[in-house]
N, CA, C and O of each residue as an XYZ file, in Angstrom:
436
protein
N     -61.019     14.939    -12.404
C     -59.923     15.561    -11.714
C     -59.575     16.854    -12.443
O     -59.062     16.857    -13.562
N     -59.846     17.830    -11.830
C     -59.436     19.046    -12.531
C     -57.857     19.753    -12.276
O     -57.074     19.941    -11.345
N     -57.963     20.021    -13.867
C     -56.346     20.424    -14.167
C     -55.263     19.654    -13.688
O     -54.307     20.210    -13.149
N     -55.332     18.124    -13.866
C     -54.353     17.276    -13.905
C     -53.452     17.015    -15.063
O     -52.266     16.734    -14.886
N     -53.897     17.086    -16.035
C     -53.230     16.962    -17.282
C     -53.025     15.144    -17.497
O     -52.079     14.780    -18.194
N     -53.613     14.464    -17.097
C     -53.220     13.138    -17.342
C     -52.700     12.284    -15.867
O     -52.858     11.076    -15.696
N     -52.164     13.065    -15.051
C     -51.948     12.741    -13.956
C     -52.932     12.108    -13.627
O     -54.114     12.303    -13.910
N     -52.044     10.648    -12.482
C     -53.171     10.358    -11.754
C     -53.267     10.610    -10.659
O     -52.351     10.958     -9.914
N     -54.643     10.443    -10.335
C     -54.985     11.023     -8.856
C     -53.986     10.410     -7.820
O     -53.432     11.290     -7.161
N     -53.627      9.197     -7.515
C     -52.943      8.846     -6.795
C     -51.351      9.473     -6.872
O     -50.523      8.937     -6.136
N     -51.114     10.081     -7.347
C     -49.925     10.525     -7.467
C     -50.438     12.085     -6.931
O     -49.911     12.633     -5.963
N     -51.075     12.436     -7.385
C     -51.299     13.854     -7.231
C     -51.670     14.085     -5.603
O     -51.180     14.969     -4.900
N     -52.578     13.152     -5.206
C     -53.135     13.115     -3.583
C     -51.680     12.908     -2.585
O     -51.618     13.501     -1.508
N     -50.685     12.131     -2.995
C     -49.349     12.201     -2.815
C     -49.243     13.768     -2.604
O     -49.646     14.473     -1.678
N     -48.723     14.006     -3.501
C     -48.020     15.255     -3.379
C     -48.582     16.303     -2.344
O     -47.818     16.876     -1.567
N     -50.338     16.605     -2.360
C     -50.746     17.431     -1.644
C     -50.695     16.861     -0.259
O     -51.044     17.680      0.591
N     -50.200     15.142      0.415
C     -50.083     14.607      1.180
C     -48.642     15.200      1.669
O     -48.723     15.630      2.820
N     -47.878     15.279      1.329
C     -46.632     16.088      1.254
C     -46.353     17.138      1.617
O     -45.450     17.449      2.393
N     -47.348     18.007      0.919
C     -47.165     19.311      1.314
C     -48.238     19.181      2.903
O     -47.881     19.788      3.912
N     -49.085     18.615      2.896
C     -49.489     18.888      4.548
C     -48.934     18.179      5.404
O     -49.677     18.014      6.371
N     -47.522     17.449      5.540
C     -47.298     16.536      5.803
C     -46.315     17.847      6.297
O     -46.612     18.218      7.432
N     -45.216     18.611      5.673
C     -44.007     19.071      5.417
C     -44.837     20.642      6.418
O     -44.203     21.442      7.106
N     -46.031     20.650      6.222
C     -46.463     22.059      6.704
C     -46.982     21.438      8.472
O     -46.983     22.152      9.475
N     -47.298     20.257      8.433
C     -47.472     19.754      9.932
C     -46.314     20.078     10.594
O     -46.246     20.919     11.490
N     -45.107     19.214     10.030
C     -44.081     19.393     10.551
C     -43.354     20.765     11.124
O     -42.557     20.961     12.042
N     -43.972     21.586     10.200
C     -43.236     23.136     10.579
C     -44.117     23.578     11.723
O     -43.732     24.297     12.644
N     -45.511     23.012     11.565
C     -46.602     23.797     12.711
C     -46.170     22.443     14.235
O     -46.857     22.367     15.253
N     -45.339     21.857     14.049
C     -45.117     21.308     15.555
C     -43.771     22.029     16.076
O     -43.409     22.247     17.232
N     -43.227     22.290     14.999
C     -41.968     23.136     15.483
C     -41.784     24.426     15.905
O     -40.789     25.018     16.322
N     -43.025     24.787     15.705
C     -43.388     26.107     16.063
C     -43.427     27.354     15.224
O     -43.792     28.507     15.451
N     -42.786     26.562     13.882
C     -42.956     27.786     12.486
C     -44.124     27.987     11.818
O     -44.450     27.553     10.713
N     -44.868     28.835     12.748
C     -46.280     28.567     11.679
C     -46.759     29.916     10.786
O     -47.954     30.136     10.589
N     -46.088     30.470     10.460
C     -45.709     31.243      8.981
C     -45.551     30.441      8.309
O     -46.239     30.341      7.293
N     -44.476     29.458      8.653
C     -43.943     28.480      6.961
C     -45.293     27.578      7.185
O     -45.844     27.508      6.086
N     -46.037     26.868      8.158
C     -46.889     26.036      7.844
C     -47.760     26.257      7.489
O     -48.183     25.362      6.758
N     -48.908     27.720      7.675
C     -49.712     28.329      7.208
C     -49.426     28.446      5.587
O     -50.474     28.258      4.968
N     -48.646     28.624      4.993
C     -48.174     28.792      3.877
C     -47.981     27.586      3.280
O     -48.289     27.612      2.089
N     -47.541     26.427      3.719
C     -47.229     25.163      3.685
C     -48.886     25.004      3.252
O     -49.305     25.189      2.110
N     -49.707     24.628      4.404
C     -51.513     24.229      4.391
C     -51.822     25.161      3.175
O     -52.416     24.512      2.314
N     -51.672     26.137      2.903
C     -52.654     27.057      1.863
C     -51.820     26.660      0.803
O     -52.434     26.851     -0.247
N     -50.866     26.264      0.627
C     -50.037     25.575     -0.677
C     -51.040     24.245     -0.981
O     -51.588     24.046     -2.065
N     -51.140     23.537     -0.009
C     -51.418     22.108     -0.092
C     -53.081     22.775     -0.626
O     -53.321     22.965     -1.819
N     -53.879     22.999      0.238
C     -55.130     23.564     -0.786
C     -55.562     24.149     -1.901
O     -56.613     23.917     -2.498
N     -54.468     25.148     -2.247
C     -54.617     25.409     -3.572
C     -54.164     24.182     -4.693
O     -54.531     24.059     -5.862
N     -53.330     23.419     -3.980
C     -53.206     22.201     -5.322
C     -54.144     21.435     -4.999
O     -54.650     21.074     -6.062
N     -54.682     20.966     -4.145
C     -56.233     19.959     -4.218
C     -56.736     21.010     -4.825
O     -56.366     20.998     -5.999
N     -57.401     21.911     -4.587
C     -58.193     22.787     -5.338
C     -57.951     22.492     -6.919
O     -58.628     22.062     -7.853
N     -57.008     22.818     -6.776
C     -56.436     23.253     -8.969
C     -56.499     22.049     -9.162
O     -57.172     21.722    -10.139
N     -55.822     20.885     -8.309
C     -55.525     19.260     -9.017
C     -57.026     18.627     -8.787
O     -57.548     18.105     -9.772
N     -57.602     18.638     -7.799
C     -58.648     17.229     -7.527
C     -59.762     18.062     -7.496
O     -60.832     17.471     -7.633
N     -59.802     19.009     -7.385
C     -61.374     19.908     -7.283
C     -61.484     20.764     -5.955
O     -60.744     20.638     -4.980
N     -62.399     21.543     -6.068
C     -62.936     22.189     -4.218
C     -63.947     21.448     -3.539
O     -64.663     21.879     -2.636
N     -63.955     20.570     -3.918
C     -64.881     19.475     -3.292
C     -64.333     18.588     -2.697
O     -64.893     18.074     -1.729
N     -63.327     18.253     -3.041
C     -62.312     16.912     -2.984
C     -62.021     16.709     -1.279
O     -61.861     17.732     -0.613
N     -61.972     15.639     -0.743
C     -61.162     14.979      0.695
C     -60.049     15.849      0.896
O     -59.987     16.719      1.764
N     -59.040     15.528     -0.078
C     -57.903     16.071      0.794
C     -58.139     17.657      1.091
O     -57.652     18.217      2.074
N     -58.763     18.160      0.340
C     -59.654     19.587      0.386
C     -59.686     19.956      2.001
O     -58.990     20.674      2.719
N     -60.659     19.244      2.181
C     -61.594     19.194      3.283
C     -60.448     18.457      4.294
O     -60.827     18.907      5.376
N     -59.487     17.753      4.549
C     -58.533     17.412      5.511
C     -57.396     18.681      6.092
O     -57.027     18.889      7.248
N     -57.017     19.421      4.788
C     -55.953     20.121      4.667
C     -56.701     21.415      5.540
O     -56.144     21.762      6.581
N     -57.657     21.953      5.217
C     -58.703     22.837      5.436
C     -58.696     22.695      7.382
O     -58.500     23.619      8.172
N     -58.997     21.139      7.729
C     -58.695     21.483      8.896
C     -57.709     21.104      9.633
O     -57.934     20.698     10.773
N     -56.146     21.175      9.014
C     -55.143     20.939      9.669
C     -54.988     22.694      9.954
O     -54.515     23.058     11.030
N     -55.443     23.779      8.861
C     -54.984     24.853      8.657
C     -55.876     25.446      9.566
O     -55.572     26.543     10.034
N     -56.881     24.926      9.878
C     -57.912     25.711     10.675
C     -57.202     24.875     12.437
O     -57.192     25.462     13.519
N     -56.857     23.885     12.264
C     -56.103     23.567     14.009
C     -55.028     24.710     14.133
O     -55.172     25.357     15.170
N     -53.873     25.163     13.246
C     -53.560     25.770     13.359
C     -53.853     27.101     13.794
O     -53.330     27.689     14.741
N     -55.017     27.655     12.766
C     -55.281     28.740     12.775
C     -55.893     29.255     14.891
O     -55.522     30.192     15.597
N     -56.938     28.056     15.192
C     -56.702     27.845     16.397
C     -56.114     28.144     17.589
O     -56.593     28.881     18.451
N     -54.596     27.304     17.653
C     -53.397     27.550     18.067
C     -52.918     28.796     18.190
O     -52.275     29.210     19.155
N     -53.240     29.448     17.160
C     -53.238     30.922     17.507
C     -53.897     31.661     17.329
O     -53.830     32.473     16.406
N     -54.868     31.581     18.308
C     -56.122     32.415     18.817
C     -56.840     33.250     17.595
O     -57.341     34.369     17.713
N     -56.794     32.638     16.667
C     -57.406     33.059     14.929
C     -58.844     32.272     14.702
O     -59.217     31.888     13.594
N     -59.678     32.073     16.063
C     -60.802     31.627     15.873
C     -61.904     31.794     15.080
O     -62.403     30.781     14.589
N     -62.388     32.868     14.854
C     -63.734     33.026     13.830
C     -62.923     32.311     12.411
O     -63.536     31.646     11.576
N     -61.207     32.647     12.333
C     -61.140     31.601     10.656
C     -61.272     30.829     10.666
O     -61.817     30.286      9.705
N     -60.827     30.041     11.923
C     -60.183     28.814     12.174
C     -61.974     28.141     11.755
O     -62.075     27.260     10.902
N     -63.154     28.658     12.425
C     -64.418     28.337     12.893
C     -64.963     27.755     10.837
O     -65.405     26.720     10.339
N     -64.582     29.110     10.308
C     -64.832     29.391      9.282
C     -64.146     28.230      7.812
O     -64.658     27.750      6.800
N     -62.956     28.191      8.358
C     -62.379     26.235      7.478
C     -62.587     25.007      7.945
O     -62.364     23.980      7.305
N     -63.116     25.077      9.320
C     -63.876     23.945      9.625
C     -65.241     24.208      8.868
O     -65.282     23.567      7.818
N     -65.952     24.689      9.019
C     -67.183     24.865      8.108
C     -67.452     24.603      6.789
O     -68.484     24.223      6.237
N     -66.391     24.859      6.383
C     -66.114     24.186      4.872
C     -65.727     22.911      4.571
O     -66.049     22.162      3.648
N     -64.740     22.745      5.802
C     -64.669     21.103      5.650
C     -65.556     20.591      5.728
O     -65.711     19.635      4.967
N     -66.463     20.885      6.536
C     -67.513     19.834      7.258
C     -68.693     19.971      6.176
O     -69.452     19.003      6.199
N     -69.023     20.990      5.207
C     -69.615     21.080      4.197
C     -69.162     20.191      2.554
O     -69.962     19.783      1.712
N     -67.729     20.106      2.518
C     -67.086     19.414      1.532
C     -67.363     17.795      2.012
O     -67.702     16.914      1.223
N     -67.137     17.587      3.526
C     -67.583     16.046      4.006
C     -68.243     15.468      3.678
O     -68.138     14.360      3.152
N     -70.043     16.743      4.160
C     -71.449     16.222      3.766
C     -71.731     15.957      2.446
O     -72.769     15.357      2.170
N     -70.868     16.359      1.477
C     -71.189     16.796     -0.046
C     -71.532     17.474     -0.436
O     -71.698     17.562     -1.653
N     -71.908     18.571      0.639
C     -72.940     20.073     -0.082
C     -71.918     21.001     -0.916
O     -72.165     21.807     -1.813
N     -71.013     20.727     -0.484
C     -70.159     22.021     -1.293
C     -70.048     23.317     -0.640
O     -69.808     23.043      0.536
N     -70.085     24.342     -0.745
C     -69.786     25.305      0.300
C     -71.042     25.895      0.986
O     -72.137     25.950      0.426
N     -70.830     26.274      2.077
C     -71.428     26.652      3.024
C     -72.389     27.988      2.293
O     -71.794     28.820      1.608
N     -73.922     28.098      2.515
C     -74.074     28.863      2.508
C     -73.920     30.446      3.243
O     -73.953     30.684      4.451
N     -73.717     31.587      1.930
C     -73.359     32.731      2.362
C     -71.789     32.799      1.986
O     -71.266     33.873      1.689
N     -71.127     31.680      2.015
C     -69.788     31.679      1.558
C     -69.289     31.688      0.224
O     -69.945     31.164     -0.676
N     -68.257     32.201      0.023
C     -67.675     32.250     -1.445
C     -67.467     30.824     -1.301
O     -67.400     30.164     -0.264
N     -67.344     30.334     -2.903
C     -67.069     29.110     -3.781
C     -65.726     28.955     -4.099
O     -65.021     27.946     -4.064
N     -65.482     30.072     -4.406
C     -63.872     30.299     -4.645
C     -62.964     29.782     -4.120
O     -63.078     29.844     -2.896
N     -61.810     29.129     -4.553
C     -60.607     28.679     -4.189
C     -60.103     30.166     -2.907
O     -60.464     31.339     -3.015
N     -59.246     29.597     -1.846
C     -58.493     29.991     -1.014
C     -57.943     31.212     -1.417
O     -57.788     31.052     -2.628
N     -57.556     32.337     -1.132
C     -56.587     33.660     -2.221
C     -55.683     33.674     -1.506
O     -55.750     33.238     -0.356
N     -54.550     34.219     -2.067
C     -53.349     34.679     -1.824
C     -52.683     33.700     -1.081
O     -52.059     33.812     -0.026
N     -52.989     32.360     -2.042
C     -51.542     31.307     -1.858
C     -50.495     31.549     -2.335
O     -50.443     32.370     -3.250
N     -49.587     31.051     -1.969
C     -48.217     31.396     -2.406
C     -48.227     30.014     -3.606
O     -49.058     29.110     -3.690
N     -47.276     30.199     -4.253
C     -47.145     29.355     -5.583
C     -46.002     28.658     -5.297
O     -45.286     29.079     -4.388
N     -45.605     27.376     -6.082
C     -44.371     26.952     -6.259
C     -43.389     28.058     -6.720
O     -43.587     29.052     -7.418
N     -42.121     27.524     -6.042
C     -41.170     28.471     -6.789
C     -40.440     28.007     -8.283
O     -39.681     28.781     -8.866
């Protein structure tokens, strides 16, 4: 588990359960600024906490890509399904694609 500090995973999968949980909620209400932000929160902590490989990775990836969807943001939307579905198989990222964590998440405050 990377950069947990001792944490356990079950606690930690919590939390990023939370944050896509709290960012669903905003994307049914129709705030999807805060949920987009919400989903790319929740990925950068699977990322930093459980790895870029990890499930909730690959779940969060396509709640943010239904979204992305929803509003006619298709080639991204196309583009985090692809990764999910690459994190699923086990390959890890898609070739041609960066490896890299998500950019310009917003952080805890």
């Amino acid at each position: 588990m990377a950069g947990t500090a001792g944490i356990k995973a079950e606690v930690v999968q919590g939390r990023v359960r939370s944050w896509n949980q709290l960012a669903t909620v905003f994307r049914l209400q129709g705030r999807h600024l805060e949920a987009e932000a919400g989903f790319r929160l929740a990925i950068h902590r699977a990322e930093t906490w459980l790895g870029p490989r990890d499930p909730e990775v690959a779940i969060t990836l396509q709640h943010l890509a239904g979204l992305y969807e929803e509003s006619g943001r298709t080639t991204e939307a196309e583009r985090l399904h692809q990764r999910a579905l690459d994190i699923v198989a086990g390959i890890g990222v898609a070739s041609g694609s960066s490896s890299k964590p998500c950019q310009s998440i917003p952080h805890d405050p």
